[in-house]
C-alpha positions as CSV (number, residue, x, y, z in Angstrom):
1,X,0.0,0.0,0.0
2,X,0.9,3.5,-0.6
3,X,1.5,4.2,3.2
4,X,3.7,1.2,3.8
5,X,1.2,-0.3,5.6
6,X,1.2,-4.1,3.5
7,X,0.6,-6.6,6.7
8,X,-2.7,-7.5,8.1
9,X,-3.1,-9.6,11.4
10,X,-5.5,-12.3,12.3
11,X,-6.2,-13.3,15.9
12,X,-8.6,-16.1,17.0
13,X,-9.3,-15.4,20.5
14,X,-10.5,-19.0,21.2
15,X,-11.4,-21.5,24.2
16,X,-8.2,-23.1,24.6
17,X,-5.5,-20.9,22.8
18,X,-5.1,-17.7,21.3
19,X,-3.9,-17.7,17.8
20,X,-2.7,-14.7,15.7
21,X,-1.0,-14.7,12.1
22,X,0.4,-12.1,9.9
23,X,-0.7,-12.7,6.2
24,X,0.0,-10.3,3.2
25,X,-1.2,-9.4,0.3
26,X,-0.9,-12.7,-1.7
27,X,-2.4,-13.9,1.4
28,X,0.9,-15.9,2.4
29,X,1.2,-16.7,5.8
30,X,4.1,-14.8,7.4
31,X,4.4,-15.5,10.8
32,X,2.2,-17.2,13.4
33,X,2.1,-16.9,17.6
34,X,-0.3,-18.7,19.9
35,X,-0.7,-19.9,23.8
36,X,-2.6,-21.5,25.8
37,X,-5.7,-20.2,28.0
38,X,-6.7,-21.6,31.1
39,X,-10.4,-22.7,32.1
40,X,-11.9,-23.0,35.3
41,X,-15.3,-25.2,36.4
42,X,-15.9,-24.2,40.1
43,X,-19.0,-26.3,40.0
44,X,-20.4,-28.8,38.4
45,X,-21.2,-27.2,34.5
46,X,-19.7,-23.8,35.2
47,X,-17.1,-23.2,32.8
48,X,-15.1,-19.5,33.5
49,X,-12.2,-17.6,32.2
50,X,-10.2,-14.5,33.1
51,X,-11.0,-11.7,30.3
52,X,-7.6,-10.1,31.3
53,X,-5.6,-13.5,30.5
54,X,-7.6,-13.3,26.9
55,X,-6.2,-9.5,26.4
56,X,-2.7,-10.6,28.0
57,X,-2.5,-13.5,25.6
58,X,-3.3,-11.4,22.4
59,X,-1.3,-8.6,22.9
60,X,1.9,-10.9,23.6
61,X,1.0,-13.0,20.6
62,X,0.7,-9.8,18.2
63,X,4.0,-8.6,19.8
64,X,5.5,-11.9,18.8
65,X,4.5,-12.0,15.7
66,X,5.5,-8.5,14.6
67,X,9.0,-9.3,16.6
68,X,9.7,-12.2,14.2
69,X,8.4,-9.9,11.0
70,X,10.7,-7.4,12.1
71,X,7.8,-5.3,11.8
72,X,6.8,-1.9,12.9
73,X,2.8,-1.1,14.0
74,X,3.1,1.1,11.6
75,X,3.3,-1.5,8.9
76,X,-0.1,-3.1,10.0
77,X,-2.6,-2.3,7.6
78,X,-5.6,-3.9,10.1
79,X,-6.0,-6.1,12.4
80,X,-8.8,-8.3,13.0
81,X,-10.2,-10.1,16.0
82,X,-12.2,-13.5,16.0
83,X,-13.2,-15.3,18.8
84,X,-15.2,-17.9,20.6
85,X,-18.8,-17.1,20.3
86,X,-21.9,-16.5,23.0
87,X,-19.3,-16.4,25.9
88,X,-20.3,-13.6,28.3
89,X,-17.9,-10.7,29.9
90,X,-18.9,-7.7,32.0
91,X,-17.0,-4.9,32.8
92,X,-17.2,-1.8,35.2
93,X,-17.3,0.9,32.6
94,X,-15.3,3.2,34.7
95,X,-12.3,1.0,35.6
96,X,-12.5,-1.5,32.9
97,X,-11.6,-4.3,34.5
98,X,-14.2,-7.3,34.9
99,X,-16.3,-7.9,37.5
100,X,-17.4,-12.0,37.2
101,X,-14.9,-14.4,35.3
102,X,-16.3,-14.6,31.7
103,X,-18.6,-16.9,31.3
104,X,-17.7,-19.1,28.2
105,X,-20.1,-20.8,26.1
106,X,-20.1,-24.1,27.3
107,X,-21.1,-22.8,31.0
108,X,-24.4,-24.4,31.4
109,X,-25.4,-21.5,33.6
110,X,-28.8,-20.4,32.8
111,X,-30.5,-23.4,32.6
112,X,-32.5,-23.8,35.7
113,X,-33.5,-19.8,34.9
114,X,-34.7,-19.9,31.5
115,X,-36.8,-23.0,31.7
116,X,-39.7,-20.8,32.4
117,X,-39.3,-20.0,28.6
118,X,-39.6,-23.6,27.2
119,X,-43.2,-23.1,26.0
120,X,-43.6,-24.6,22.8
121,X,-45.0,-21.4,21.3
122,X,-41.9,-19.4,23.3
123,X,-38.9,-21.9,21.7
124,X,-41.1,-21.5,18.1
125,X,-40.9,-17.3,18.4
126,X,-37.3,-17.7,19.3
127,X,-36.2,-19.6,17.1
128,X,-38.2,-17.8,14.5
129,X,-37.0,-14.1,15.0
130,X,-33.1,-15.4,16.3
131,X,-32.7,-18.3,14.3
132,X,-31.5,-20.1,17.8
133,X,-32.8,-22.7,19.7
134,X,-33.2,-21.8,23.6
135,X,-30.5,-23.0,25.3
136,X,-27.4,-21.7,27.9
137,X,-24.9,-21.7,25.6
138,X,-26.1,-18.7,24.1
139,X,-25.1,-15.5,25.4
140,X,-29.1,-13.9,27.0
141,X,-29.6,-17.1,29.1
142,X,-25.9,-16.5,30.9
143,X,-27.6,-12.3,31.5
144,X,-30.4,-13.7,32.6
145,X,-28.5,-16.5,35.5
146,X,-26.9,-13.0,36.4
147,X,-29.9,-11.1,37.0
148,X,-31.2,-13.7,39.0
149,X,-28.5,-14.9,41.3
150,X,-25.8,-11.6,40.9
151,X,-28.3,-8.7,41.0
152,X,-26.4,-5.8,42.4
153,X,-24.4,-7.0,39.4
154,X,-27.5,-7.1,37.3
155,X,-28.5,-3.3,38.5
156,X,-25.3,-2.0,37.4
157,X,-25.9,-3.3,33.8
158,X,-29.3,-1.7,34.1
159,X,-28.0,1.7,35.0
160,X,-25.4,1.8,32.4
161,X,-22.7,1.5,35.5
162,X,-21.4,-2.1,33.8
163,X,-21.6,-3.1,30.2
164,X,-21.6,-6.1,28.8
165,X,-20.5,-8.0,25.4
166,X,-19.4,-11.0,23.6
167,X,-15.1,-11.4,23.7
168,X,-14.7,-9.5,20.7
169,X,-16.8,-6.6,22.1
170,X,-14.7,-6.7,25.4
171,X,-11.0,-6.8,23.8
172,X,-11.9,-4.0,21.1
173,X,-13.5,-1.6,24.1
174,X,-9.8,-2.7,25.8
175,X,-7.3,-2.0,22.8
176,X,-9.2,1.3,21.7
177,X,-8.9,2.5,25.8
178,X,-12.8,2.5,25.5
179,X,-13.6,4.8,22.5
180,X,-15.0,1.9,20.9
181,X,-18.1,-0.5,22.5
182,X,-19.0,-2.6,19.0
183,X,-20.0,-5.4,18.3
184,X,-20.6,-6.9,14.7
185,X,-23.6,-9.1,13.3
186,X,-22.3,-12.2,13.0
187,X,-21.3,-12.3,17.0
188,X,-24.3,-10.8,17.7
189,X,-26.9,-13.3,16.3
190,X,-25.2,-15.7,19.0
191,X,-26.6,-13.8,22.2
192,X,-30.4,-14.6,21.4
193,X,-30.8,-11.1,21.6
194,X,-30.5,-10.1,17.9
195,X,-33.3,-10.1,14.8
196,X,-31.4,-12.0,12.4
197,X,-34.1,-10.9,9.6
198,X,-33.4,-6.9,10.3
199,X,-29.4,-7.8,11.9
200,X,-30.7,-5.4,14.5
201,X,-31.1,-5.6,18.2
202,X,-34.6,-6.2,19.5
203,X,-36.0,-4.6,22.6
204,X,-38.6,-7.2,23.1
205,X,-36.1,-10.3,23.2
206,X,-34.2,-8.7,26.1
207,X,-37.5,-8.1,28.0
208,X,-38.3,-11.7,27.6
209,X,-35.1,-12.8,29.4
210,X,-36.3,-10.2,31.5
211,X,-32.6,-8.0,31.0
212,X,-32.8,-4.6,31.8
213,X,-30.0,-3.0,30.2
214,X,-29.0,0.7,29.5
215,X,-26.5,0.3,27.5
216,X,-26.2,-2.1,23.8
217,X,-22.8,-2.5,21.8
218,X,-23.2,-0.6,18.2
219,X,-23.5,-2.8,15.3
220,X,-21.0,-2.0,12.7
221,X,-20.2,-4.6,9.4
222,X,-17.6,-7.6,10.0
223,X,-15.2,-5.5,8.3
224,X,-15.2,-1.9,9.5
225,X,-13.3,0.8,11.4
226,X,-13.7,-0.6,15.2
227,X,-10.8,2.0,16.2
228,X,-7.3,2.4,16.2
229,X,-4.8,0.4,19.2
230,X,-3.8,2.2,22.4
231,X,-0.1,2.7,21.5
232,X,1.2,1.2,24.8
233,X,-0.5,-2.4,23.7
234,X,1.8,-3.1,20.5
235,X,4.1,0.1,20.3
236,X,2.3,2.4,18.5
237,X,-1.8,2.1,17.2
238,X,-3.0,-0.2,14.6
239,X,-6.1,0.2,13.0
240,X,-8.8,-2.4,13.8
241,X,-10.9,-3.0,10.8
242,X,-12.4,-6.6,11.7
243,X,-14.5,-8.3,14.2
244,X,-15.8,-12.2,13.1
245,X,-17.6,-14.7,15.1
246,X,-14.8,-18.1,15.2
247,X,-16.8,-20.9,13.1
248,X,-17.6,-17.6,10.9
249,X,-14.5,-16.8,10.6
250,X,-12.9,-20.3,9.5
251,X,-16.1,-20.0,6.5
252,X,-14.2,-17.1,5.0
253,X,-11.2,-18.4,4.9
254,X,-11.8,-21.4,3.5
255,X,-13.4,-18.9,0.8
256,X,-16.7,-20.2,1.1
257,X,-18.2,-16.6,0.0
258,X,-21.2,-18.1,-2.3
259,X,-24.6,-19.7,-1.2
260,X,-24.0,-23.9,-0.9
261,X,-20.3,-23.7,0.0
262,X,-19.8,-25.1,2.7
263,X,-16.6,-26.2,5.0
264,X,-16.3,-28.5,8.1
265,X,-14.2,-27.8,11.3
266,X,-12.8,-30.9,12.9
267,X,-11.9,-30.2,16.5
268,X,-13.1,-31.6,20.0
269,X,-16.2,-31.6,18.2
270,X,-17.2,-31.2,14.7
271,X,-18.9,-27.4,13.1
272,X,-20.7,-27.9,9.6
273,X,-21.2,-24.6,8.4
274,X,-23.1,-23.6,4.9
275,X,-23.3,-20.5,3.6
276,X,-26.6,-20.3,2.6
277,X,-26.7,-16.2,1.0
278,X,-28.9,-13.5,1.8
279,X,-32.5,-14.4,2.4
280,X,-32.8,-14.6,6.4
281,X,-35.7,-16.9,5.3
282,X,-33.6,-19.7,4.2
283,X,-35.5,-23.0,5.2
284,X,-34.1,-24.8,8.2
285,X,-34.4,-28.7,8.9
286,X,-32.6,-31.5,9.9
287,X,-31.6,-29.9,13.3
288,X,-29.6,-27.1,11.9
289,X,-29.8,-23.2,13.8
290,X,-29.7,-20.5,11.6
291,X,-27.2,-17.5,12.3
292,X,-25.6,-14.7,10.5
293,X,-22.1,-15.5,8.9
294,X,-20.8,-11.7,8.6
295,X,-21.9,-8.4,7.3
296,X,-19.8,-6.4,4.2
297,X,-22.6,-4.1,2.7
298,X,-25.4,-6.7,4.4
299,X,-25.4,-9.6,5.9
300,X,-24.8,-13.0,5.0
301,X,-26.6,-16.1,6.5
302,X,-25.4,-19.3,7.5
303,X,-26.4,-22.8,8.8
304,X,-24.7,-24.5,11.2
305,X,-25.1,-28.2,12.3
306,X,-23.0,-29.2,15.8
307,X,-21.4,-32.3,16.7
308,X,-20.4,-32.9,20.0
309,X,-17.6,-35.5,20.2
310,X,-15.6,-35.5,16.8
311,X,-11.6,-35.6,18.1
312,X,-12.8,-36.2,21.6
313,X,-14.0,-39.9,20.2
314,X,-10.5,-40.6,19.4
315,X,-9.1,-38.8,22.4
316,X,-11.5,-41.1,24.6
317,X,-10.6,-44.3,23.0
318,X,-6.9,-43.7,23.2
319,X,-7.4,-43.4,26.7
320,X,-9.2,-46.3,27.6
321,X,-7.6,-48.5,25.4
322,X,-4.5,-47.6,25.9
323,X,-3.3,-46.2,22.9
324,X,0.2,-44.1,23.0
325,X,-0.1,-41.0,20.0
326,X,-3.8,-40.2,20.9
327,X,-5.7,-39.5,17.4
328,X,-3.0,-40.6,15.1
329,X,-2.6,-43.5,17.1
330,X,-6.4,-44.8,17.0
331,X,-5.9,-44.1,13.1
332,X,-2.9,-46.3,13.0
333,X,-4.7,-49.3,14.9
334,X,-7.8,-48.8,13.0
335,X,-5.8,-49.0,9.7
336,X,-4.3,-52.3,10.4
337,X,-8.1,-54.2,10.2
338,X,-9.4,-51.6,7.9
339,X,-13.3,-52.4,9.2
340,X,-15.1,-52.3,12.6
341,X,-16.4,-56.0,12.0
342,X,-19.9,-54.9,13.0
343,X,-18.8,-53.1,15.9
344,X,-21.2,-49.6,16.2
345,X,-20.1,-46.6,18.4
346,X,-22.6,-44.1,18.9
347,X,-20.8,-41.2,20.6
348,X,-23.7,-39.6,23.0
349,X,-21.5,-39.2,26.2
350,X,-22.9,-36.4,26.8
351,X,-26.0,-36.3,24.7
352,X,-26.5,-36.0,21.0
353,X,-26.1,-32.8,19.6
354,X,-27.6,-31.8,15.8
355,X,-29.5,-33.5,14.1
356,X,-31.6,-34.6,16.9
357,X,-30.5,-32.5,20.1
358,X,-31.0,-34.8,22.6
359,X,-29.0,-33.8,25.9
360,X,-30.1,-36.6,28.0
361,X,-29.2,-39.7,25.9
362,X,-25.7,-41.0,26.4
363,X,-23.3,-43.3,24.4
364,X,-23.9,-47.1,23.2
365,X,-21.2,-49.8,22.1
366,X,-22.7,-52.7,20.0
367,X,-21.8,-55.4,17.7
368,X,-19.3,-57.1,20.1
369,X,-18.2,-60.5,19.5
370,X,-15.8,-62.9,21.0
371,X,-13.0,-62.1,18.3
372,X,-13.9,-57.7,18.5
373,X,-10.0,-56.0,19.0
374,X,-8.6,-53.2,20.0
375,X,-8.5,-52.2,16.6
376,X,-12.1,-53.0,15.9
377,X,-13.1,-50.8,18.1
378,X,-10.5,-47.7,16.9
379,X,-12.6,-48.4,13.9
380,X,-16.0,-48.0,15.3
381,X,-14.6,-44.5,16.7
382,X,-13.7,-43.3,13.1
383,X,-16.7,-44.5,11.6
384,X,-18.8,-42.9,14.3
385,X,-17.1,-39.2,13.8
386,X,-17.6,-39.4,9.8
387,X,-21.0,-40.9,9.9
388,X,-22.3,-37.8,12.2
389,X,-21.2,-35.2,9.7
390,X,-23.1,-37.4,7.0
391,X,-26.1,-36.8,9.4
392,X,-25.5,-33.3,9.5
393,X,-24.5,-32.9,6.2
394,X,-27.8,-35.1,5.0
395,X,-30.0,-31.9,6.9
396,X,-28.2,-29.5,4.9
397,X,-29.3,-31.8,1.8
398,X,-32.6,-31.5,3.0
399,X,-33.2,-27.6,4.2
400,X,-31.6,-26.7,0.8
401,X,-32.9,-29.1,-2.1
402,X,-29.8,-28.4,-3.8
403,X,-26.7,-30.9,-4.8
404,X,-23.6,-29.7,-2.5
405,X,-20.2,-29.3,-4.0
406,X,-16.4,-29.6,-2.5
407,X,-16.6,-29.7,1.4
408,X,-13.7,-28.1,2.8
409,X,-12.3,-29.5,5.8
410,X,-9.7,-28.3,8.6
411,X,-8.3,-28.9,11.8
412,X,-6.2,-31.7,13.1
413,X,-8.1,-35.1,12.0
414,X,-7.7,-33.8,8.9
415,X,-4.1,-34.8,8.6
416,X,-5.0,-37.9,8.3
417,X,-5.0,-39.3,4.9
418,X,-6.9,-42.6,5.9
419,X,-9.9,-40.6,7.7
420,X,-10.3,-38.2,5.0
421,X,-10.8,-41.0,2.3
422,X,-13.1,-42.3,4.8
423,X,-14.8,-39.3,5.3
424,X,-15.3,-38.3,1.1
425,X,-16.4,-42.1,0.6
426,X,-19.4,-41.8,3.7
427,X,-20.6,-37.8,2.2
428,X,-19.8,-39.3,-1.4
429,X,-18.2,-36.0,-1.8
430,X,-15.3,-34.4,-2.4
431,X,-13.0,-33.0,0.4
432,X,-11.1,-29.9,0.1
433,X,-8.1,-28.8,2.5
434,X,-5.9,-26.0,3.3
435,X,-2.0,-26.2,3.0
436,X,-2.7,-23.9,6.4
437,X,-5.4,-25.8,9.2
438,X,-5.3,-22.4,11.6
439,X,-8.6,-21.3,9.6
440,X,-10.1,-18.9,12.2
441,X,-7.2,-16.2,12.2
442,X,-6.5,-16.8,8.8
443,X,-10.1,-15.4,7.7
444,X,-10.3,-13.0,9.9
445,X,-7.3,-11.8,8.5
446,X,-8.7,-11.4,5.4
447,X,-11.6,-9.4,6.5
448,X,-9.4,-7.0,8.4
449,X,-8.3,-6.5,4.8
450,X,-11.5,-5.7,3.5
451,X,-11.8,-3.3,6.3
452,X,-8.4,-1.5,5.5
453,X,-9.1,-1.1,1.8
454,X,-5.4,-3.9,1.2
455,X,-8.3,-5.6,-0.9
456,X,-11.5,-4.3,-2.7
457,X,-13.9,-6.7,-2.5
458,X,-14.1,-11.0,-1.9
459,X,-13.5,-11.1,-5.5
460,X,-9.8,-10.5,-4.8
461,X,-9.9,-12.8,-2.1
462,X,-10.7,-16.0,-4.3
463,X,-7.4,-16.4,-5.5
464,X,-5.7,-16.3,-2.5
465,X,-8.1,-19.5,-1.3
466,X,-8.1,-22.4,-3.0
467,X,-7.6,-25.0,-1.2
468,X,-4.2,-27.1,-1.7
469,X,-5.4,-31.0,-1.8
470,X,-8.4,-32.3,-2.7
471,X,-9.3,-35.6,-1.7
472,X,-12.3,-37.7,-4.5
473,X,-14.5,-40.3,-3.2
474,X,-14.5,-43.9,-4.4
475,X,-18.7,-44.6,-6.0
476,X,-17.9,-48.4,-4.5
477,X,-16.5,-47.6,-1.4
478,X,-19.7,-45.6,-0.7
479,X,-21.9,-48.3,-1.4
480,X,-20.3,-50.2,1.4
481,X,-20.4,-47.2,3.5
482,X,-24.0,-46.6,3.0
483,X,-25.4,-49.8,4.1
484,X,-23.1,-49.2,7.5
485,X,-24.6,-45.9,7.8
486,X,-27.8,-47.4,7.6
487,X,-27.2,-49.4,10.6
488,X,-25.3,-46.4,12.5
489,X,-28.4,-44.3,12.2
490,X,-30.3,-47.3,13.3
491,X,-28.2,-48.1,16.2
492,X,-28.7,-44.0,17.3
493,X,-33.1,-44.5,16.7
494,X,-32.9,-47.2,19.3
495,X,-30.5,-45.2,21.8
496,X,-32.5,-42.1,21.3
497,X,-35.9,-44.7,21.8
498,X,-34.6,-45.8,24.9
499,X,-33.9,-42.7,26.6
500,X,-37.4,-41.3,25.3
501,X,-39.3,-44.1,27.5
502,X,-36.9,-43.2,30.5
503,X,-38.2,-39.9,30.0
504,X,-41.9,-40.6,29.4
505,X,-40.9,-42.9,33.0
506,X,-39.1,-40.4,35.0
């Protein structure tokens, strides 16, 4: 750029680590910085963090980064922030500084408070005008625990004394010394608090939760001028020009920027996410939520289909069976027998997330037989995480009515050659993947791009993403598959049948 500002910087502010590249204008990956962040569960289903370790974390990662660049601030185009999504942090609007840990998305708190609200015509309205099912992951249930049980707390969020915000919302109010309290659509359509249809805040959702609140963060695009750095954080300011949502973010970099593109995250769990264009009336089945992907000059919808256990299957097995190299290891065994034998895994340890969202069933082992090994049962584990995101990916079939093209894939199971073959030959599509798997700060990055004018528009962008293997299915391979999926899904009926008659019971 004219003003020798040529860099942008990504960071994904995430549940377990903070992860920040530096990309340029080819959209070559520079330099890269993460670490760790610490959770804490001081009860059963609380899940907290410190807000300060997030800010601490990114502004040491950043630092690093521009160390190994050799980089001034001044050489930063933008820099854009994505983070985990619905997790809650309030803040004395004097001091700054936090007064309750955050609360991060998996804290189950609000449960017990907004059970009130599950009405069948309530959970219809919802998930009508939000696109969100009701549920304490989402950021108005954990306002509405604090009301209830913290409400001195609660008073000073209705006087304007405390504000409130999804993690993006807190660390830009923090860089910018609080010039800036925004917030942008796609984070915003995760609080349950948002009209997806107008990408506008609506009065009469927070007055269901009952939240009386003086104060709500401005709206401004995904890519947009959210303020410039306090100098003391990096050296000198840099602009901010992005704010995503994380699953959002890992879209857009994968370049999914056209209705029925579509990419999966492989993590602890598994995120399906479809773009699915600009009508906030897209039809929604097959246990999908419906959510805002980001805003340029409007917004841009999304589904999204959940699976719980993904990595964590693999993790688990290794484990209990004893396995040294934890995912890679379960690959390995599982590669030597190349089948399950008729062993089934269905992975409900803690309830069944999209396409049926059943909390309350847990996990069955079947098919057993006197000769089952070790390595029959790695199997099951790897046939269990693929055949979930054919169920998910079989809703997004069905709420579209359209044929789906290349899936793009990242995150660490996909480095495995063996379960990606699997995986195209169970979808009977083909699989798409990044030479780089850190897809979160990567698109973000590329919006903060946007947002500083280093690109014009996505058109520019597609270049810069295509994806650098692509993995075909086998047409006979997925006939075998297919009958084995048939029995998977009816191994999970008869799981989800017995838990319905020990809740009709209870």
């Amino acid at each position: 750029m004219a003003n020798g500002r040529d860099i942008v910087i990504g960071i994904d502010q995430g549940t377990t680590n903070t992860k920040v590249v530096a990309i340029d204008r080819q959209g070559r990956v520079l330099a890269q910085a993460d670490r760790p962040i610490a959770s804490a569960s001081p009860q059963l289903g609380w899940v907290e963090q410190d807000p300060n370790a997030m800010l601490a974390n990114l502004v040491a990662c950043v630092r690093e980064v521009l160390a190994k660049l050799d980089r001034a601030p001044t050489q930063v185009a933008g820099l854009g922030i994505a983070n985990q999504t619905e997790t809650l942090v309030i803040w004395d609007r004097h001091s700054g500084e936090p007064v309750l840990p955050a609360m991060v998305w998996k804290c189950r708190r609000g449960d017990e408070e907004i059970a009130p609200l599950r009405r069948d015509e309530t959970v219809a309205a919802l998930r009508a005008r939000t696109g969100l099912d009701l549920d304490p992951t989402f950021t108005a249930a954990k306002l509405k625990w604090v009301f209830v049980n913290r409400p001195e707390i609660g008073a000073r969020l209705a006087s304007g004394d405390c504000l409130f915000g999804t993690v993006d919302c807190w660390l830009i109010w923090k860089l910018t010394g609080g010039a800036t309290y925004a917030t942008e659509p796609g984070n915003a359509s995760r609080t349950m608090l948002l009209d997806i249809a107008g990408a506008a805040w609506d009065p009469e959702l927070a007055a269901l939760f009952g939240l009386k609140l003086a104060r709500m963060p401005e709206l401004r695009h995904s890519a947009d001028d959210f303020g410039s750095t306090r100098p003391e954080f990096f050296g000198g300011p840099v602009p901010t020009t992005a704010a995503m949502g994380d699953q959002q973010a890992a879209l857009f970099g994968h370049g999914c920027f056209d209705p029925l593109q579509l990419k999966v995250t492989y993590g602890t769990g598994a995120f399906l996410w479809v773009n699915a264009g600009a009508d906030p009336a897209v039809k929604v089945t097959g246990g999908l939520i419906r959510t805002i992907a980001w805003s340029l000059d409007r917004p841009t919808y999304a589904l999204e289909g959940f699976v719980m256990y993904a990595g964590a299957i693999l993790d688990w097995l290794a484990t209990r069976l004893g396995i040294e190299g934890g995912g890679a290891g379960i690959v390995r065994e599982a590669q030597n027998v190349g089948t399950s034998d008729g062993v089934i895994l269905v992975p409900a340890f803690q309830g069944l997330a999209a396409p049926w969202w059943r909390p309350e069933v847990r996990a069955g082992l079947i098919g057993m037989t006197e000769a089952t090994s070790r390595a029959h049962l790695c199997h099951a584990g790897l046939d269990a995480l693929c055949y979930q995101i054919r169920a998910v990916l079989d809703g997004v079939r069905r709420s579209t009515g359209q044929a789906i093209g290349a899936v793009r894939v990242d995150g660490g199971p996909t480095r495995s050659d063996y379960l990606m073959q699997m995986q195209a030959d169970i979808l009977q599509q083909p699989l798409s993947a990044s030479a780089f798997d850190s897809m979160t700060p990567y698109g973000v990055a590329l919006m903060a791009g946007l947002g500083a004018g280093l690109w014009s528009g996505v058109d520019e962008l597609r270049p810069l993403v295509k994806p650098s293997k692509q993995v075909l299915p086998d047409a006979a391979a997925g006939a075998r598959w297919d009958r084995g999926y048939e029995e998977w899904l009816a191994a999970s009926e008869a799981l989800l049948a017995l838990y319905r008659d020990k809740r009709s019971k209870a």
